[in-house]
Structure formats: C-alpha cells, structure tokens
C-alpha positions, 0 to 999 in steps of 0.5 A, spaced: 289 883 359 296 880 359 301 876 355 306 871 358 312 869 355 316 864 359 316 866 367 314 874 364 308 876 364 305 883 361 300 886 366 296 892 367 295 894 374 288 895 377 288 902 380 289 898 388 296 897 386 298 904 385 304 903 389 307 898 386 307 904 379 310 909 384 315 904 387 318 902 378 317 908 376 321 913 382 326 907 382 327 908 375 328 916 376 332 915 382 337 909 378 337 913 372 335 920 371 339 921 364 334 916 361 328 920 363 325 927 361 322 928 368 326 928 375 325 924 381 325 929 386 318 932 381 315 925 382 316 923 388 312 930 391 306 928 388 300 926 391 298 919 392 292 921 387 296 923 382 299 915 382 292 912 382 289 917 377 294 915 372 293 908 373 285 910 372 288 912 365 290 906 364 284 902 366 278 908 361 283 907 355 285 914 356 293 911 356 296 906 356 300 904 362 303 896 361 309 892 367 313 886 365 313 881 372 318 877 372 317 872 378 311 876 381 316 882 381 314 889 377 321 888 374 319 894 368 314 898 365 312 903 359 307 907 357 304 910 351 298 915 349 296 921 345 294 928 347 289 932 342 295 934 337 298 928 337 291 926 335 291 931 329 298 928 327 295 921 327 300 919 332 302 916 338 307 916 344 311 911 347 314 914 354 317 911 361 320 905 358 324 902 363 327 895 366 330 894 373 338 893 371 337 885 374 332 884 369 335 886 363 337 881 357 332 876 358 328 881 352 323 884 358 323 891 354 322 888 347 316 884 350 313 890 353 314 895 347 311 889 342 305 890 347 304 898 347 306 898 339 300 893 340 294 896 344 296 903 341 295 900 333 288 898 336 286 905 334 285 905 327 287 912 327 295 911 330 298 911 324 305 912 327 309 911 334 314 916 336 319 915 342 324 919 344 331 916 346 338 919 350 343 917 344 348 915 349 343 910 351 346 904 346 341 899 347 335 901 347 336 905 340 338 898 338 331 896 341 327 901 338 331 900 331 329 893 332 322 894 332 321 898 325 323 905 329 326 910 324 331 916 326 327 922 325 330 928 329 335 929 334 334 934 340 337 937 346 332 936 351 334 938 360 333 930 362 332 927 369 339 929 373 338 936 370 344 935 365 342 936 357 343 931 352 342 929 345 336 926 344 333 921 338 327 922 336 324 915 332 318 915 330 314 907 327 310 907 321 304 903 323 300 904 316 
C-alpha cells in the first residue's frame, strides 16, 4: 500500500523497520510535547516488543499506522483506529499526526490525513472520524477543518510536557 504524490510517498512500515517508527514518533514526543497526550519519557521505556507490536497492528488491520517519506527519509507519521466502544459508536480515531518541522508546508500532513480518512472509510461501519487537537496548534486545526472536520467539544486534557491545555475535538462525518 502506498500512494505518492511528487517525491512523498505514503508508506506502511513492515514490522523489521520498527526503528524507524520508534526513531518519528519519540522525536515527535521530545520536539513537541504540547501536541501529544503521551510523553516522551513514558515512550521512550517501552520495550522493543512494544515497537514491533504496533506495527504488527498495522500489518492484521487492527490500526492503522501510515509515514510520509520524502526523499527515502521518514518525515512524518499518523495513526488511526478504533477500540470496542468506538465500534458501538461507529466511530473512528485518527491520533499521532505528526510532520518533522523541516517538512512542513509541502502538504505532507494533508497527504497523510487523506490517506487514514481513506483506510479507516474502507470500513462501512465508520461513520464518523474524530481527532482531538491542542487549540493553540493554529495550523493543524486549519487542517482538520479543511478536510470536512467540525468542532464538537473542547476539553482539558494534561498533554506531553506535563502542562493542561485546551483541547479541540473535531469529529469528520463520513456518511
């Protein structure tokens, strides 16, 4: 599976690659904290396993895990998936969006969003996508509003860097 749009590829990582998921996903914890509700510090403990077992998530279907290549490079990242309550809901949930700040503006993250909006409508039972967002993160509200995402609530939520912070939810209609 993978889509490429000029010199960025949307990839799925085999399960031997697991390094390459640790290596975004602890930089994006470490780089910006305030924009996740996980911490680096918590990530960075877990055990190799734990690496190769969300990728084998991704490869039986049981979530979805996509990185934007630009260049050979993993330059960002988004994941999406449901739990059983979400499945009672027939809802979705798009988490860990990410694009390394030397990335940004060549519309990686929109790329990557489309593709999980995508895999996760695959699924006739989805029928609404919610991601939650730090309000003060200016552009990638604009982005989820972009893409059909509404304001549905706000929330305080203790984020990455240990700070609370206003927290939009936005939730996509699918059907």
């Amino acid at each position: 599976m993978q889509k490429e749009t000029s010199k960025i590829k949307i990839v799925e990582l085999p399960v031997s690659d697991w390094r390459e998921f640790k290596k975004i996903r602890l930089g994006a914890l470490k780089k910006e904290p305030q924009a996740f509700g996980s911490s680096y510090a918590k990530e960075a403990a877990y055990p190799d396993t734990k690496w190769q077992e969300r990728l084998r998530d991704g490869e039986s279907k049981k979530g979805i895990y996509l990185f934007a290549k630009l260049e050979g490079k993993i330059v960002g990242m988004v994941m999406g998936g449901r739990t059983d309550e979400d499945k009672k809901e027939h809802l979705a949930h798009i988490w860990g969006t990410y694009v390394d700040s030397k990335a940004r503006e060549k519309g990686i993250g929109k790329e990557l969003m489309q593709r999980v909006i995508e895999e996760l409508g695959k699924d006739a039972d989805v029928q609404r996508i919610r991601v939650e967002v730090n309000a003060e993160k200016k552009p990638a509200v604009k982005l989820y509003e972009s893409l059909g995402f509404k304001r549905i609530g706000i929330m305080t939520t203790k984020m990455g860097d240990g700070l609370e912070r206003q927290e939009l939810e936005m939730e996509n209609s699918l059907r």
